[in-house]
C-alpha positions, 0 to 999 in steps of 0.5 A: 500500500503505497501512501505519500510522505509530503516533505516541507522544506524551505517552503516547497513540497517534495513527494516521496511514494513509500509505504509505512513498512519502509525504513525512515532513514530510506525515505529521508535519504530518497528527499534528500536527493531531490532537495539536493541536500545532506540527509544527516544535516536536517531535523525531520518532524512529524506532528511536531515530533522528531522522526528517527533517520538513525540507521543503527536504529533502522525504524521504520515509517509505522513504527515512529507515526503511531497512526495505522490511517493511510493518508498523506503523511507531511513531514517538515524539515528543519535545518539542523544548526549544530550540523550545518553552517552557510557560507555566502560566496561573492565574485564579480558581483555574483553572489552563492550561498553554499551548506557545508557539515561542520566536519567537512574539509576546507578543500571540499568548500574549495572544490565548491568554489571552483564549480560554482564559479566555473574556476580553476586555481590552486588556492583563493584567498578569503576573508571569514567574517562569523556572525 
C-alpha cells in the first residue's frame, strides 16, 4: 500500500511514494536527493515530533507515526544548526550561498568554489567574517 510522505522544506513540497513498512532513514535519504541536500544535516518532524533517520536504529515509517490511517503523511524539515553552517560566496558581483557539515574539509568548500564559479586555481584567498 503505497501512501505519500509530503516533505516541507524551505517552503516547497517534495513527494516521496513509500509505504509505512519502509525504513525512515530510506525515505529521508530518497528527499534528500531531490532537495539536493545532506540527509544527516536536517531535523525531520512529524506532528511536531522528531522522526528517527538513525540507521543503527533502522525504524521504520509505522513504527515512529503511531497512526495505522493511510493518508498523506507531511513531514517538515528543519535545518539542523549544530550540523550545518552557510557560507555566502561573492565574485564579480555574483553572489552563492553554499551548506557545508561542520566536519567537512576546507578543500571540499574549495572544490565548491571552483564549480560554482566555473574556476580553476590552486588556492583563493578569503576573508571569514562569523556572525
Amino acid at each position: 500500500l503505497m501512501i505519500n510522505a509530503i516533505f516541507i522544506y524551505n517552503e516547497k513540497k517534495i513527494f516521496i511514494q513509500c509505504n509505512l513498512e519502509d525504513k525512515m532513514r530510506s525515505i529521508c535519504e530518497k528527499f534528500a536527493v531531490k532537495a539536493d541536500i545532506k540527509v544527516d544535516s536536517k531535523i525531520y518532524l512529524y506532528n511536531n515530533k522528531s522522526l528517527s533517520i538513525n540507521p543503527e536504529l533502522n525504524k521504520t515509517f509505522r513504527e515512529q507515526i503511531d497512526s495505522n490511517d493511510i493518508g498523506d503523511k507531511v513531514i517538515t524539515v528543519l535545518d539542523h544548526p549544530d550540523k550545518e553552517y552557510t557560507v555566502k560566496l561573492h565574485y564579480e558581483g555574483t553572489i552563492k550561498e553554499v551548506k557545508l557539515n561542520q566536519d567537512e574539509s576546507y578543500g571540499s568548500l574549495f572544490a565548491l568554489i571552483g564549480n560554482y564559479f566555473s574556476l580553476k586555481a590552486k588556492g583563493f584567498y578569503t576573508l571569514c567574517n562569523e556572525i
